[in-house]
GUVO-156037 format. One record per residue: x, y, z of N, C-alpha, C in turn. Coordinates in steps of 0.02 Angstrom, whole numbers, plus 50000, padded with zeros to 5 digits. Example, Ala and Ser with C-alpha at 12.3 -4.5 7.8 and 13.67 -1.06 7.14 Angstrom:
506604971650390506154977550390506604983550390;506424988850354506844994750357506455000250394;
This chain:
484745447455613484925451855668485605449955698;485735443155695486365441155743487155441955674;486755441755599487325446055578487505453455583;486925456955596487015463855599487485465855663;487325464355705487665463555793488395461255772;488425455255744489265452955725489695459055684;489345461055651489955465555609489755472555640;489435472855689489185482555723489835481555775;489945474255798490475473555841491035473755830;491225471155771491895469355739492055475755700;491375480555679491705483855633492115489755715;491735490655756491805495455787492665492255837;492815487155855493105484655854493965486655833;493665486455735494365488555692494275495355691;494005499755693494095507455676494505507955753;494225506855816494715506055883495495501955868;495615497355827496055493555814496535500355753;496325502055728496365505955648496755512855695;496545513855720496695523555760497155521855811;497215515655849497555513655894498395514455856;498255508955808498955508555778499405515355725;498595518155705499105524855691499295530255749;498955531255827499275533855853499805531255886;500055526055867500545520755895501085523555877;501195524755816501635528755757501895533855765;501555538355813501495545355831502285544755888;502215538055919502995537855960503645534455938;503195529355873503725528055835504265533755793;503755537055773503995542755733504535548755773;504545548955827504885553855863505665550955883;505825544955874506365542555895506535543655811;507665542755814507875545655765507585538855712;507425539455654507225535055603507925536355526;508025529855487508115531155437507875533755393;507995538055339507775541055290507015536555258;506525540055238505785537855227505565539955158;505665535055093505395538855037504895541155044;504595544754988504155548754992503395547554989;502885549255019502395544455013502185540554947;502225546954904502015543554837502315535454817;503015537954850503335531154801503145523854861;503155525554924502745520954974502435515254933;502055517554856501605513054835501705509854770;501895504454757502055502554696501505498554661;501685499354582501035496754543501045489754583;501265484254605501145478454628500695478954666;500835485354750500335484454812499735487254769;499695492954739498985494554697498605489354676;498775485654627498655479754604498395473954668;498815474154707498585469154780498055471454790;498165478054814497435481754860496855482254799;496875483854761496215484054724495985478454710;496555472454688496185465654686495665462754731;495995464054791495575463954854494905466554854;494925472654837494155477554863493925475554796;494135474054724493785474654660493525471154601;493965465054662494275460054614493675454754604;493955447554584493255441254579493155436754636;493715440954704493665433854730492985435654767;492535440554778491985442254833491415443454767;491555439854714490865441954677490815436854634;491025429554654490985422254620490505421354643;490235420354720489835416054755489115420454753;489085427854778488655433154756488375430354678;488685432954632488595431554566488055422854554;488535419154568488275411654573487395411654582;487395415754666486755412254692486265420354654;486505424954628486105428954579485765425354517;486085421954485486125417654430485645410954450;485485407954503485355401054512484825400054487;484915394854429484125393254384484355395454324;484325401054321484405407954259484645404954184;484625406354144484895400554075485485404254074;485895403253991486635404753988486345412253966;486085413453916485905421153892486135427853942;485355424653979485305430154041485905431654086;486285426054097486775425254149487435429854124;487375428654047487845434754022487785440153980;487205441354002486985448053978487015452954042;486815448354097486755452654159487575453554188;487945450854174488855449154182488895457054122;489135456754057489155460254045488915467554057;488155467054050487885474654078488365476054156;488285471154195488625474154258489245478354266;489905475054206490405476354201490245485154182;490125483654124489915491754085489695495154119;489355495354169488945500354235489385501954277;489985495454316490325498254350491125501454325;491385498954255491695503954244491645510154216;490935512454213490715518954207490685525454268;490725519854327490565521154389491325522254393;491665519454394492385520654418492555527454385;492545526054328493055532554280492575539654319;491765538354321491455545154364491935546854434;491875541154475492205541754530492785545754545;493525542354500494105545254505494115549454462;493555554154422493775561554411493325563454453;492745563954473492525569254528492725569354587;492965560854611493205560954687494045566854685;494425563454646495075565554662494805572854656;494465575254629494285584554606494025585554675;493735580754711493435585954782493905586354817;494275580254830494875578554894495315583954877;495395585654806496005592454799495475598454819;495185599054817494865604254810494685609154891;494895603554941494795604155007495445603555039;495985603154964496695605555009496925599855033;496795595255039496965589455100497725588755067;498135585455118499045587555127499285578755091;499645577455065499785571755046499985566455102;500175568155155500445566055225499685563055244;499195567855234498665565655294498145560455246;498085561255164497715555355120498415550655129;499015549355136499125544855151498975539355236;498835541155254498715540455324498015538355312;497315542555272496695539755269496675531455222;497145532055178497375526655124497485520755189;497945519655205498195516155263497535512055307;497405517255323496845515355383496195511155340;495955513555303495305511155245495915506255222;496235505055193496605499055182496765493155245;496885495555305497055491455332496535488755371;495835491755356495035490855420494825482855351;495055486855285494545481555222494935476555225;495565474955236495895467255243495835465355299;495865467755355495805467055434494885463655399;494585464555381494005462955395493885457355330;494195458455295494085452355240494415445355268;494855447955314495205440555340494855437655400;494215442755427493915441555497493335437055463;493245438855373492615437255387492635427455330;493255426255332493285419355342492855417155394;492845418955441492645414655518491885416755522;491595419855467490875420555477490575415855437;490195410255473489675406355424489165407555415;488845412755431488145414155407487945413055335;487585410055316487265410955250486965412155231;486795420255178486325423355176485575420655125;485035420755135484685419455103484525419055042;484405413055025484375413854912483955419854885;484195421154829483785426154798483005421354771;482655425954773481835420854746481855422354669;481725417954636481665418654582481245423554544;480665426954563480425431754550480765439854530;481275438254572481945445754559482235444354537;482385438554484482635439754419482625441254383;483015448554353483015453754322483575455154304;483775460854232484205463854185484395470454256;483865471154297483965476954343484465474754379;484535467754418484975465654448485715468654443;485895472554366486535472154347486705479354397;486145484754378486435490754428486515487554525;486005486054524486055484454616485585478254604;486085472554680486565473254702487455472254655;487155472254613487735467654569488605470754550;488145478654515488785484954501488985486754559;488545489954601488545492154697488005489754724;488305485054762488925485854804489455481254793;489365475654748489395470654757490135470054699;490285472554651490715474254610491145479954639;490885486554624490935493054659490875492954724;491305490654762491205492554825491305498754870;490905500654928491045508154937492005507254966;492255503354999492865503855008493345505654940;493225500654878493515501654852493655507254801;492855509554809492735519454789493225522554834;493325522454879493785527054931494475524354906;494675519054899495385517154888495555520254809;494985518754761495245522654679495115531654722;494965533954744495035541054760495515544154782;495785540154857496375543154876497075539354832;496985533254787497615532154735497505538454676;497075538154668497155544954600497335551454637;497295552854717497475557754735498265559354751;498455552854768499265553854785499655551654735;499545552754672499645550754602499565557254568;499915562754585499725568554513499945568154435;500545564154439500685561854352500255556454324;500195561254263499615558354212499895548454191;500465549154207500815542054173500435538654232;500675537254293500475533454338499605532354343;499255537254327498515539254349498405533954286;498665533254243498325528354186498675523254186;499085521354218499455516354240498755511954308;498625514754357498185514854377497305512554342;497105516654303496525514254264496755508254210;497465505554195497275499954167497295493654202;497505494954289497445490354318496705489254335;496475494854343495445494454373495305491054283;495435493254255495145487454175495285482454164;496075480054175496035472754211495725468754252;495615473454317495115468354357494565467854332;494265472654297493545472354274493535468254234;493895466654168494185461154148493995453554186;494525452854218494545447154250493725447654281;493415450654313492705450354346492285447654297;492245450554237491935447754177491925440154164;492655438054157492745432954156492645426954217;492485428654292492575424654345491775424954335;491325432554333490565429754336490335424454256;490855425054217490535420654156490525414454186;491275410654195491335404954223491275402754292;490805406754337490775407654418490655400954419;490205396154395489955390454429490625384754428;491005384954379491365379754370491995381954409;492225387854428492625391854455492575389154545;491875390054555491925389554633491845380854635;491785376454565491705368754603492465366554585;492775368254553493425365854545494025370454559;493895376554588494505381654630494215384554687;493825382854707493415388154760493965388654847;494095382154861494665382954895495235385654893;495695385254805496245388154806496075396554820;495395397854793495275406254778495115409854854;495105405354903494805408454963495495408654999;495905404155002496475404155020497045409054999;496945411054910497235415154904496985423154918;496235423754923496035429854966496205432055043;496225425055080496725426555146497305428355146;497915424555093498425426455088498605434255078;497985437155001498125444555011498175447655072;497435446755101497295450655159497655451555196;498015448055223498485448155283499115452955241;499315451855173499875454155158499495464455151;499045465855164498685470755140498765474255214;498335469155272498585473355333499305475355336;499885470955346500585472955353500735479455298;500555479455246500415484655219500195492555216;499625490955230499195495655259499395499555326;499645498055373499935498255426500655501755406;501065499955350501625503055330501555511055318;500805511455271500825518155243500565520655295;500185519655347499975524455405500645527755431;501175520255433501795523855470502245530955434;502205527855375502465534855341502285540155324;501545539955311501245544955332501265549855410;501265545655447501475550655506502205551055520;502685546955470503055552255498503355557555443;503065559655393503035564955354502615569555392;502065568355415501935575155462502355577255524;502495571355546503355574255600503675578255587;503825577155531504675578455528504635586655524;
């Protein structure tokens, strides 16, 4: 209960923190500004690569993974690693063709999915860097729910697949209409899936001999993700200015 209360607070918190700073923008934007590329280009394969590492990547599914696994022999441990992978990049490729097909489909303006991009980008690092400072530790799995089922839930979603990072492959395939970039894009989500494969194979030896460098370098994103994130809100509003 006293985790549920911590993040009902914090989350409510950053969405007040999140709307604050894009209507902040709203007065930035009215004074004369230098010229503002265009949103699209706002985003380069690097920050893509940042931001999805973040929401998709191995650093939030070593320790998950680990205490899924505890006991479990080598077989199981990578059979259920593999099946997971294969589930959630099935899930993705569904995702970014039906998502990007609805978001067009309802018209939405490139100005204003940049601006939703922003905000969902800047609430999921704003909160990945808050939640260093949470020690709660959630309860072991019992050995009885060890299962091949494990691989769809929690393992593919939420825990791989996260719902943030469903929203982040949606609105990138949306402000992306060339076919070059959009698969430029899916071979970075196959990389990470990639690398995920490989962090839940070697999770145990991963978190006793890097587990510090890997948490440190998940803060480092984060923070570089808010300043970020916060960028594309700005340009986003001021393409609806102008």
């Amino acid at each position: 209960m006293d985790k549920s209360i911590y993040y009902q607070r914090h989350l409510k918190w950053l969405v007040s923190l999140a709307f604050l700073a894009a209507s902040t923008t709203c007065l930035v934007a009215q004074n004369p500004l230098p010229a503002v590329p265009a949103i699209t280009r706002t985003l380069t394969m690097k920050e893509i690569f940042a931001f999805l590492f973040l929401m998709l990547g191995p650093l939030k599914i070593l320790g998950p993974f680990a205490q899924l696994t505890a006991g479990c022999d080598g077989i199981f441990t990578r059979r259920l690693a593999v099946r997971a992978i294969i589930i959630s990049c099935a899930s993705l490729a569904f995702v970014a063709l039906i998502g990007e097909k609805s978001m067009s489909n309802y018209h939405i303006s490139v100005p204003v999915l940049a601006i939703a991009a922003g905000i969902i980008l800047f609430l999921v690092a704003l909160r990945t860097v808050l939640q260093q400072f949470d020690f709660y530790q959630p309860a072991t799995q019992h050995q009885e729910d060890k299962s091949l089922r494990l691989a769809v839930t929690p393992l593919a979603f939420p825990i791989i697949v996260t719902p943030y990072g469903i929203a982040a492959v949606i609105i990138f395939m949306s402000l992306t209409p060339d076919l070059v970039t959009r698969g430029e894009i899916a071979a970075v989500l196959l990389a990470l899936m990639s690398l995920n494969l490989v962090a839940m194979l070697f999770a145990r030896p991963i978190l006793k001999y890097a587990g510090m460098p890997m948490q440190l370098l998940g803060i480092v994103l984060g923070i570089i993700q808010v300043a970020l994130g916060l960028q594309i809100i700005v340009a986003g509003v001021r393409q609806l200015t102008r």
